[in-house]
Backbone bond lengths (Angstrom), bond angles and torsions (degrees), N, CA, C in turn:
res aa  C-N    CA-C-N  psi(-1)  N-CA   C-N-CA  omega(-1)  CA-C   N-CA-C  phi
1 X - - - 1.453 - - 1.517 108.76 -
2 X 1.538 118.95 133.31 1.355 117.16 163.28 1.131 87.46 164.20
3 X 2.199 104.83 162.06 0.949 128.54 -176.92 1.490 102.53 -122.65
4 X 1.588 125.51 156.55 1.486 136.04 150.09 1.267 126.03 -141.57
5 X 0.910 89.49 157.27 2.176 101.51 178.41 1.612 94.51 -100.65
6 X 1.535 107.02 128.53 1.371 125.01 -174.80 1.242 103.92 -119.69
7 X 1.505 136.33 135.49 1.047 146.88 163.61 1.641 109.59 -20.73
8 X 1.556 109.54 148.27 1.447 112.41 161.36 1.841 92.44 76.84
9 X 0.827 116.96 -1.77 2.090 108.49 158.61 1.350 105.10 88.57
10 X 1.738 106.59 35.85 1.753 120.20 -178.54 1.965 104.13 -99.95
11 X 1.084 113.54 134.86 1.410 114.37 168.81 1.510 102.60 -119.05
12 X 1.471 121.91 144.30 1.696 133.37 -176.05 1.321 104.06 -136.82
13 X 1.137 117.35 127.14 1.447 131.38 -172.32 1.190 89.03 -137.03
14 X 2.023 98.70 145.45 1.571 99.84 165.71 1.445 98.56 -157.51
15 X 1.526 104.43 126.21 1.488 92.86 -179.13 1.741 129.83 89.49
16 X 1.081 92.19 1.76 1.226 104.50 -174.43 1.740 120.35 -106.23
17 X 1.888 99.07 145.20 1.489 86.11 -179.37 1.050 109.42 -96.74
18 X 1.597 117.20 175.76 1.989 137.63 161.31 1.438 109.59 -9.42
19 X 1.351 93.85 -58.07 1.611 102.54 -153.89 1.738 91.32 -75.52
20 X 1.104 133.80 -51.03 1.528 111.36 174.27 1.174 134.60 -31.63
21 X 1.526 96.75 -56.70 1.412 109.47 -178.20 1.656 113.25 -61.40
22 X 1.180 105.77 -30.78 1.887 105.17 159.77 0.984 134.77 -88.53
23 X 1.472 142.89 -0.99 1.484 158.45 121.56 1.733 102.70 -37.23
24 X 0.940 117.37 -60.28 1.617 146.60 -167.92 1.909 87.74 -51.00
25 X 1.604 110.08 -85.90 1.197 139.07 -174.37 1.581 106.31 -39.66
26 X 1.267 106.68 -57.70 1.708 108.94 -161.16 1.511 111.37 -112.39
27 X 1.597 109.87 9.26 1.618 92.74 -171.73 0.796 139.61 130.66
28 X 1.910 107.49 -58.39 1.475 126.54 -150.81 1.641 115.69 -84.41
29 X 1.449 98.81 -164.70 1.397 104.14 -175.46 1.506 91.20 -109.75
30 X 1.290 124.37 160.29 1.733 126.41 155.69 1.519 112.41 -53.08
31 X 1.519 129.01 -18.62 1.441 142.13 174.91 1.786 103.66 -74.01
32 X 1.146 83.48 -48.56 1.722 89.90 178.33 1.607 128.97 -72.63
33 X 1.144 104.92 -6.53 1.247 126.01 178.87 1.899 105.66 -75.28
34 X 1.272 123.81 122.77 1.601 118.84 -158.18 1.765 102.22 -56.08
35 X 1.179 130.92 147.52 1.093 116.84 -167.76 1.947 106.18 -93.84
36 X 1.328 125.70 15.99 1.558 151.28 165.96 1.013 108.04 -90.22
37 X 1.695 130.37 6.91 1.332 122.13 155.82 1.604 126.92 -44.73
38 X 1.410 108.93 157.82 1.492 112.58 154.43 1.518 113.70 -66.89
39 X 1.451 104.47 113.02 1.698 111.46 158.53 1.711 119.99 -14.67
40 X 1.015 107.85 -47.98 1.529 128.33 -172.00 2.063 116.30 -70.51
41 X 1.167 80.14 -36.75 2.007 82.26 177.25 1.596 104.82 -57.77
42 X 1.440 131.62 -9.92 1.414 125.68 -150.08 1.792 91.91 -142.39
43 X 1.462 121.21 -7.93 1.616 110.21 150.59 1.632 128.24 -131.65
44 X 1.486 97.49 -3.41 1.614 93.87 170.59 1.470 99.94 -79.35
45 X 1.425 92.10 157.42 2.034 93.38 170.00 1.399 102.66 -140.31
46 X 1.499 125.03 161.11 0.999 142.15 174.07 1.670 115.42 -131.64
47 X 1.568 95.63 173.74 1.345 112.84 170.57 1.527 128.28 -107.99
48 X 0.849 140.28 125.82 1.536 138.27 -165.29 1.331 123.07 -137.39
49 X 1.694 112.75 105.66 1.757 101.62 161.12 1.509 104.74 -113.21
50 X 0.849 84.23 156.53 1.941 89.63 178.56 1.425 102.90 -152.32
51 X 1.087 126.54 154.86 1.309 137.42 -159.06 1.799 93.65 -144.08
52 X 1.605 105.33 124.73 1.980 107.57 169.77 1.289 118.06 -87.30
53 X 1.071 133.13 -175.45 1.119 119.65 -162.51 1.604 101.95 -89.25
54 X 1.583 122.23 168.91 1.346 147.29 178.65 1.648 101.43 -44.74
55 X 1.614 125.35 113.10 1.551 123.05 -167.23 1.454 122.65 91.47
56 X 1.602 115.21 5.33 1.460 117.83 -168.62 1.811 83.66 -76.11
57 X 1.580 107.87 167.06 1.107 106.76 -165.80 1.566 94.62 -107.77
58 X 1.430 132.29 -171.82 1.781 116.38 -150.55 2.381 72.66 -121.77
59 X 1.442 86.83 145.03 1.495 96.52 -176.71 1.374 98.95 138.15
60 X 1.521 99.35 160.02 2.012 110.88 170.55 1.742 104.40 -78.62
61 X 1.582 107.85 -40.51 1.416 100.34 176.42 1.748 124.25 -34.95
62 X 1.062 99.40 -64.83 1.644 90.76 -168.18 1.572 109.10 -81.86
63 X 1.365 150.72 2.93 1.138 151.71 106.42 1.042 113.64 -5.15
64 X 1.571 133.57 -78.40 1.550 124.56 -164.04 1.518 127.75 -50.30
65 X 1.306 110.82 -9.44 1.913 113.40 166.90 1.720 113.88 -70.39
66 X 1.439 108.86 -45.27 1.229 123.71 158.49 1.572 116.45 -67.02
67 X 0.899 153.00 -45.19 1.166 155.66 161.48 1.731 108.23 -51.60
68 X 1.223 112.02 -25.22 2.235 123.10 171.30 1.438 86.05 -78.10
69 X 1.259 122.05 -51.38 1.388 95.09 -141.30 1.956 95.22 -95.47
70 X 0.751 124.63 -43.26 1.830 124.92 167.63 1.905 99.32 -42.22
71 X 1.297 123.29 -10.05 1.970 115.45 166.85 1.136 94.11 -74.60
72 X 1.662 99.95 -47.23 1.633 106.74 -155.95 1.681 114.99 -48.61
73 X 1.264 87.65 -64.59 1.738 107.50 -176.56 1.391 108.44 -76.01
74 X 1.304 127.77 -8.96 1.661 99.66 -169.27 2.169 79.04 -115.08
75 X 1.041 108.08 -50.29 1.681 103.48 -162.04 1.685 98.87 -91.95
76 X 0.992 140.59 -9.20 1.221 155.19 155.05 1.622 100.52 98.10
77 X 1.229 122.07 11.61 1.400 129.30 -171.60 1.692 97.26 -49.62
78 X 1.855 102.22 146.22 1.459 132.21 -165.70 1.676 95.01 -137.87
79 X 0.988 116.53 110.75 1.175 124.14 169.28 1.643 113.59 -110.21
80 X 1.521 92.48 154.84 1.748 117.12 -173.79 1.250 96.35 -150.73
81 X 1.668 125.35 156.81 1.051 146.74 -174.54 2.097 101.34 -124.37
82 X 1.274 109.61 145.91 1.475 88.13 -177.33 1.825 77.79 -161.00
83 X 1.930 120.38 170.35 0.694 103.91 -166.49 1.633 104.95 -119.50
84 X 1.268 140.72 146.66 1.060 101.26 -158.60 1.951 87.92 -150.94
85 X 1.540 105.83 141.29 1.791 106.98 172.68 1.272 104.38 -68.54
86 X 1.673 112.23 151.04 1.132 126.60 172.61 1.344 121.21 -158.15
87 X 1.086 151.83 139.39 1.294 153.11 153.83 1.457 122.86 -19.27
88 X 1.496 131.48 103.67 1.699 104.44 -169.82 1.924 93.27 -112.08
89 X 1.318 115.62 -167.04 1.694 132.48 162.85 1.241 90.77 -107.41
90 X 1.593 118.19 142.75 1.268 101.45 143.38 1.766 107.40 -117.83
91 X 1.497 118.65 136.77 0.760 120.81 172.45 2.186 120.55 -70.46
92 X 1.182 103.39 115.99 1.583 106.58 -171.22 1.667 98.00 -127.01
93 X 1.324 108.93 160.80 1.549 134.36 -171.13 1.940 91.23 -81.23
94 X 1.055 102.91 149.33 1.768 104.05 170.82 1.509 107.21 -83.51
95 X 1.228 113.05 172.85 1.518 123.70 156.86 1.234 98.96 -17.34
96 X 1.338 129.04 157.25 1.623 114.98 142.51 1.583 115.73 94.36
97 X 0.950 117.59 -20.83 1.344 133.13 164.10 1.928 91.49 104.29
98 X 1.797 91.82 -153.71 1.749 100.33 161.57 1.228 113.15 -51.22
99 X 1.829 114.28 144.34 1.302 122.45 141.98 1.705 107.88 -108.75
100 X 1.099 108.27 18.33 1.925 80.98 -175.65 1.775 95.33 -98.87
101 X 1.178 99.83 156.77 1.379 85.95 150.88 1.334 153.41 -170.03
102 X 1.485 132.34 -172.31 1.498 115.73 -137.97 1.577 115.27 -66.46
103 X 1.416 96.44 154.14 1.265 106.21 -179.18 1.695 136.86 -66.39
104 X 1.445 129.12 104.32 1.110 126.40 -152.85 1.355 111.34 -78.68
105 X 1.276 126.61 115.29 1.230 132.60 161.44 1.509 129.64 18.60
106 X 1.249 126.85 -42.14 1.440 145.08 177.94 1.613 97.01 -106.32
107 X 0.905 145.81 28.48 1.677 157.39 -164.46 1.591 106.33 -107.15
108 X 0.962 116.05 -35.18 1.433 107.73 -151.82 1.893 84.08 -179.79
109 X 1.730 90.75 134.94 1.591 94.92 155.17 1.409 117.39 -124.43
110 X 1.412 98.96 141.47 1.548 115.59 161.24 1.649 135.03 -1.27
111 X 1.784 137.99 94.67 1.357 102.45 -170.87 1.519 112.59 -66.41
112 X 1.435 103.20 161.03 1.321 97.49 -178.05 1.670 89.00 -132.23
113 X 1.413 123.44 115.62 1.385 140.81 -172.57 1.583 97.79 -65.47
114 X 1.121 143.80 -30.37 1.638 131.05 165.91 1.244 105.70 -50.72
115 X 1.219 118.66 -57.95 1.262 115.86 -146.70 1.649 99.28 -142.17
116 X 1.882 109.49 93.83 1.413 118.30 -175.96 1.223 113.90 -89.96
117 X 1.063 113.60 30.08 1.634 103.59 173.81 1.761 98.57 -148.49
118 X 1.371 114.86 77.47 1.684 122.48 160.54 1.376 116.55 -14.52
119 X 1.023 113.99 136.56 1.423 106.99 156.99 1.299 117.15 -99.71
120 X 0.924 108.41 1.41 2.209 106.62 175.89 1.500 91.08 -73.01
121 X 1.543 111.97 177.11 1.572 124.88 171.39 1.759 109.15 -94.74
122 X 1.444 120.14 -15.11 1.334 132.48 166.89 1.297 114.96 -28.55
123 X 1.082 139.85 131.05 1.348 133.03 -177.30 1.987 105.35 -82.06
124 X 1.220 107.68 170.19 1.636 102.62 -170.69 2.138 83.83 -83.36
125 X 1.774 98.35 159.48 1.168 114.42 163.08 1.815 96.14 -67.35
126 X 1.739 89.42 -173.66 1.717 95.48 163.64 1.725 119.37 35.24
127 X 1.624 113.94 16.91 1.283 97.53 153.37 1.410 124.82 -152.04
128 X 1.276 129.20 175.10 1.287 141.45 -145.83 1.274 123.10 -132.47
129 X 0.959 129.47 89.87 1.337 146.02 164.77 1.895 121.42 -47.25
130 X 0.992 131.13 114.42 1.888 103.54 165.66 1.653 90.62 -154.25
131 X 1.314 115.58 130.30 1.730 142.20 138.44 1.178 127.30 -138.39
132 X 1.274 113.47 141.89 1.320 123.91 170.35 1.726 105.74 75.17
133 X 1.119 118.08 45.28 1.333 129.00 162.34 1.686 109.63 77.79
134 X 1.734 96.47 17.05 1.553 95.84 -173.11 1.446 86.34 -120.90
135 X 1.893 109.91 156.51 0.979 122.03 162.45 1.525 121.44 -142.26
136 X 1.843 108.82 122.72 1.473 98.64 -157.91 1.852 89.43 -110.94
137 X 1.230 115.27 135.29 1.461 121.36 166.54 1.016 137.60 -124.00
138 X 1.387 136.06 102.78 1.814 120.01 -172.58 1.605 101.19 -114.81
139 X 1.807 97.57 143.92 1.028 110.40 154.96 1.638 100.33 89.98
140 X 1.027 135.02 1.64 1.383 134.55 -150.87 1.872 100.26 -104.74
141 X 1.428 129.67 -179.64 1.270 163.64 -146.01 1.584 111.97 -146.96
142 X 1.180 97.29 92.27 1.747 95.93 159.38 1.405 140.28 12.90
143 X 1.215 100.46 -79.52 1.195 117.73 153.30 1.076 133.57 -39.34
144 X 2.026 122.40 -42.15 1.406 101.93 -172.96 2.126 80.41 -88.17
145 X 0.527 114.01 -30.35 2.083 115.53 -175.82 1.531 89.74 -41.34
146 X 1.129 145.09 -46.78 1.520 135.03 -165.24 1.454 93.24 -88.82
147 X 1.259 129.42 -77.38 1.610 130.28 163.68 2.123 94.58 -3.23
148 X 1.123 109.42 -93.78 1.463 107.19 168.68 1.348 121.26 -7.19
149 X 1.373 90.72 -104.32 1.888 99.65 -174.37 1.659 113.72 -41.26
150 X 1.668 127.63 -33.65 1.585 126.85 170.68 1.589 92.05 -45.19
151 X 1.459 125.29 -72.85 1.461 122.33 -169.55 1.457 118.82 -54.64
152 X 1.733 127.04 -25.17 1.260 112.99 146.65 1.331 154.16 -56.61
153 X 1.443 98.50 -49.17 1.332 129.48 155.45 1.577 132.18 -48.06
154 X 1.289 92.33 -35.05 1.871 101.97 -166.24 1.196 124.87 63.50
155 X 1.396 118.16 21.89 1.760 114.21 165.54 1.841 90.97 -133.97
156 X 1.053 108.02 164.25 1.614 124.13 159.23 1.499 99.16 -48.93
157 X 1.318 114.87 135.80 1.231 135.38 137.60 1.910 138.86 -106.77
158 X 1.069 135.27 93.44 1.296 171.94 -104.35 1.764 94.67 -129.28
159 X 1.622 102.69 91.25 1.361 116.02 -179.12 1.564 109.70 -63.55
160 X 1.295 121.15 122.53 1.090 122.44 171.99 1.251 140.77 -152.75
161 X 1.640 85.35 44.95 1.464 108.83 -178.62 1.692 117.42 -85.21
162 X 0.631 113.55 -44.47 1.165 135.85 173.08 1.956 125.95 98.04
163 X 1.275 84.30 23.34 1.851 96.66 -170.72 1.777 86.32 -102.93
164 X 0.786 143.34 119.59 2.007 174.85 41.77 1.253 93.83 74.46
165 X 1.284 96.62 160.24 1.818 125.11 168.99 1.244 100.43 -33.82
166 X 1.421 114.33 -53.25 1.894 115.92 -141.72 1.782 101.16 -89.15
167 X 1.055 109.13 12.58 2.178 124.12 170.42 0.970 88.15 -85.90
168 X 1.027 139.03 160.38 1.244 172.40 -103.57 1.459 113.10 135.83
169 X 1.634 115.81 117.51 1.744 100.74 164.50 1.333 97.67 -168.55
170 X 0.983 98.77 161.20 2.239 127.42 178.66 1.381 93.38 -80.35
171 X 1.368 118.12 149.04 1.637 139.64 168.52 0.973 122.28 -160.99
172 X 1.457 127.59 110.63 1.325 156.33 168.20 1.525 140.81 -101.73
173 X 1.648 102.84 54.79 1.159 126.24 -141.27 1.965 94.90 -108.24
174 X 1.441 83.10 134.05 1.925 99.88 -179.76 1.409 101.71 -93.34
175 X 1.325 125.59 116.62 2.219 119.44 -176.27 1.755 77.97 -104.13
176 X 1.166 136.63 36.60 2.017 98.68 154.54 1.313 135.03 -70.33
C-alpha cells in the first residue's frame, strides 16, 4: 500500500483505500472522516495513476484538486465540513520544562530526496517511526510529534508545549 507524487504532475497509488485518498486529498484525520460512512471507503482498495495537467508543478500539494475531483467523479463522494465538540490531548511540557533531548549532530542524518535510502546506519532526521505502542522519533518538531500521536490516538492532540518549529528533539516514548 502507498501513494506518491511523481514528477511532471503524476500521482501512483496502489492498494489503497477511499478513505486514504480523502485524508490524503482534504487533510483530515480517519477520526474526521463522518462516522455514516460506507463500510467500504476503509476496506476496498484500489489502484491509481493519474497524470495533472501539462505545467502541474512536481509535489502532493498541487495534486489534491485533482485528487477532489477523481472522489467526485469516480466514487461520487459529496463533501461538507461541519463543526463539531470533541475530546482533544493536549500535549504540554512537565514541571520542569523539557526532558527530551536535543539531537546531537551524529544522531540522525539529513533526508536527502536523491537518494532515500542512506547508506550510513544513522537513522533519517525528521522522521518517525511508531508500532506496537512504541514511538521512536529523531530530529523532529513539536508540532509534527502531536500531528503523530492525534493519528495514534484518534482524537486531536493540541500542541502545547510551547517549544516552536526551530526545537528540535529525539523521542522515545512507550504509550501502553
Amino acid at each position: 500500500m502507498g501513494a506518491a507524487a511523481q514528477p511532471g504532475g503524476r500521482f501512483i497509488a496502489r492498494n489503497v483505500p477511499v478513505q486514504f485518498l480523502i485524508q490524503a486529498a482534504y487533510d483530515v484525520k480517519d477520526f474526521q472522516i463522518a462516522s455514516g460512512s460506507f463500510s467500504w471507503i476503509g476496506t476496498d482498495r484500489f489502484d491509481i495513476t493519474a497524470k495533472g495537467p501539462e505545467g502541474t508543478p512536481n509535489g502532493f500539494e498541487p495534486l489534491k484538486p485533482m485528487i477532489r475531483s477523481l472522489l467526485a467523479s469516480r466514487f461520487k463522494l459529496a463533501v461538507h465540513s461541519e463543526t463539531r465538540e470533541s475530546p482533544v490531548f493536549e500535549l504540554m511540557a512537565a514541571k520542569g520544562g523539557l526532558r527530551l533531548s536535543a539531537p546531537k549532530d551524529a544522531t540522525c542524518v539529513a533526508p536527502d530526496p536523491t537518494n532515500p535510502q542512506p547508506r550510513e546506519r544513522r537513522p533519517l532526521c525528521d522522521n518517525i517511526r511508531s508500532a506496537k505502542g512504541l514511538i521512536e522519533a529523531h530530529g523532529i518538531v513539536m508540532p509534527r510529534l502531536a500531528a503523530v500521536l492525534s493519528d495514534v490516538l484518534g482524537r486531536p492532540v493540541v500542541d502545547k508545549t510551547g517549544f516552536y518549529r526551530d526545537v528540535r528533539c529525539q523521542v522515545g516514548i512507550c504509550a501502553r
